[in-house]
C-alpha positions as CSV (number, residue, x, y, z in Angstrom):
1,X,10.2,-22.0,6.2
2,X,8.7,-18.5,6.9
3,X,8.3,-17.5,10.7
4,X,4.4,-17.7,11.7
5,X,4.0,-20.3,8.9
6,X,3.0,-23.8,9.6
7,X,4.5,-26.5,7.4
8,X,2.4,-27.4,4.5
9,X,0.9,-23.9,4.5
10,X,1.6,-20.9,2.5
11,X,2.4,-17.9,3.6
12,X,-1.3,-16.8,3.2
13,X,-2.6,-20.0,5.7
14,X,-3.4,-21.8,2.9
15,X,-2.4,-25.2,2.2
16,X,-1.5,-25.7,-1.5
17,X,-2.9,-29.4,-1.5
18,X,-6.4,-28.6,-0.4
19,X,-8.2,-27.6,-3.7
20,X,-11.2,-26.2,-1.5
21,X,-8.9,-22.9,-0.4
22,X,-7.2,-22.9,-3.9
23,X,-10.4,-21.1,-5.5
24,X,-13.1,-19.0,-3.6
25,X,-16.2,-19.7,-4.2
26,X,-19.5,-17.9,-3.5
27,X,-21.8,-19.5,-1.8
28,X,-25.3,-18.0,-0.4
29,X,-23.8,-14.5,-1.3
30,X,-20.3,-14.8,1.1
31,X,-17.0,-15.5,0.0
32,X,-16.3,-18.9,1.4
33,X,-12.2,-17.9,0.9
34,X,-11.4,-17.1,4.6
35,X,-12.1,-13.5,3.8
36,X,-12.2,-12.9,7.5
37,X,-8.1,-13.7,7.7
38,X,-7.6,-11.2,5.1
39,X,-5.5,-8.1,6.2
40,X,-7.2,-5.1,5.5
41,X,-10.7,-6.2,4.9
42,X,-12.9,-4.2,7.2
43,X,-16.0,-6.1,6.8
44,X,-17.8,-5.0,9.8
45,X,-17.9,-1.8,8.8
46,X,-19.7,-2.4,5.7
47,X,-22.4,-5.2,7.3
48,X,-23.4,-2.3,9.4
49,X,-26.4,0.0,8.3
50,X,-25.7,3.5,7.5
51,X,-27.2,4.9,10.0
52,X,-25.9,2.6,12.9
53,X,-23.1,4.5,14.8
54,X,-19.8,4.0,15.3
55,X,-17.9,5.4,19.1
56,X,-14.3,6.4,18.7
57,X,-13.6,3.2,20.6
58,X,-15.6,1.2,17.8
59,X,-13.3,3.2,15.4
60,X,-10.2,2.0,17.3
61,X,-11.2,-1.4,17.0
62,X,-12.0,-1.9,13.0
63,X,-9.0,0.3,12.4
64,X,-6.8,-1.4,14.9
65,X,-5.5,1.9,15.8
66,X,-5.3,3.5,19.0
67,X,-7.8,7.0,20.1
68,X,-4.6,9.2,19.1
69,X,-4.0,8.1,15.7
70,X,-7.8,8.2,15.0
71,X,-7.6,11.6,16.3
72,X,-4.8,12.5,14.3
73,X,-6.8,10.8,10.8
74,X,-9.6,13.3,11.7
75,X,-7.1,16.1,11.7
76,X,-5.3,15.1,8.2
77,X,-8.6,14.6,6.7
78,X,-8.4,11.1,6.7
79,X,-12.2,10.7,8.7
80,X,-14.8,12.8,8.6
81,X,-15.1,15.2,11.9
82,X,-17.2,13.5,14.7
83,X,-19.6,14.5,16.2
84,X,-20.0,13.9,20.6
85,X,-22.3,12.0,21.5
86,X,-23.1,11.6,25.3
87,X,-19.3,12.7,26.0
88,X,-17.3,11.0,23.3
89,X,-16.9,11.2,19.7
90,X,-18.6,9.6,17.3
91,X,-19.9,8.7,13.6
92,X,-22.3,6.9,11.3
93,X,-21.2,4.1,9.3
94,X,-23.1,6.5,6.3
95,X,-20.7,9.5,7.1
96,X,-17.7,7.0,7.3
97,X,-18.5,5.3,3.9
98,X,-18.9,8.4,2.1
99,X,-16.3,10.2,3.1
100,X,-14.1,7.5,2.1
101,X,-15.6,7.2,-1.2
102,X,-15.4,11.0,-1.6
103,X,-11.9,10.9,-1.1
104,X,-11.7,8.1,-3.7
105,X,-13.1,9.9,-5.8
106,X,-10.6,12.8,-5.6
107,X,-7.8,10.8,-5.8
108,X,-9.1,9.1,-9.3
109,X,-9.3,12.5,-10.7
110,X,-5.7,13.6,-9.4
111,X,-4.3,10.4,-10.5
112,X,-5.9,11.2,-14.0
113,X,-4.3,14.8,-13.6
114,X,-1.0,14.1,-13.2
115,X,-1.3,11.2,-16.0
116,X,-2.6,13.6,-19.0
117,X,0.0,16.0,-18.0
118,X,2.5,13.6,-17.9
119,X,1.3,12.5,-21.3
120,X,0.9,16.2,-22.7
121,X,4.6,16.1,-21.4
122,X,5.4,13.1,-23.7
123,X,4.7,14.8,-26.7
């Protein structure tokens, strides 16, 4: 048996026998799956408006990281710079989103870059 895993349960908290975790279903327009047990699913962040802001300490806790290493992820580009607000940093769920998506973006084009040259390459 895996450590952390009750008998009868999968590694994913799921136990095989009950058919209502074996497929997700939507109901009401949320995934009745245990989505909120999923590790790296940041929900919050995208139930929040685009305009409502986020503190460096609300960053810390949808990240899970501490204030230095969301200082550091400004600094590699990771998040967008902050803003200060009354003292302390901090951002809009808008200018979160889309810097994310931004950098998406960029990394679909490089990973298309580097797989045409690899095919020019092949030939």
């Amino acid at each position: 048996m895996e450590p952390g895993v009750a008998d009868g349960e999968s590694e994913y908290g799921m136990n095989p026998d009950d058919e209502a975790l074996e497929s997700p279903t939507i109901e009401q327009g949320t995934l009745s799956s245990g989505i909120d047990d999923l590790p790296g699913v940041i929900r919050e962040l995208g139930e929040l408006g685009a305009g409502a802001i986020v503190t460096e300490e609300g960053i810390t806790q949808l990240f899970n990281r501490c204030p230095t290493s969301v200082k550091r992820a400004v600094q590699r580009g990771e998040l967008p710079p902050p803003c200060r607000l009354f003292g302390s940093n901090a951002w809009t769920v808008g200018a979160l989103v889309s810097h994310i998506e931004r950098r998406l973006e960029q990394a679909a084009v490089k990973s298309q870059q580097v797989a045409d040259k690899i095919r020019k390459l092949n030939f």
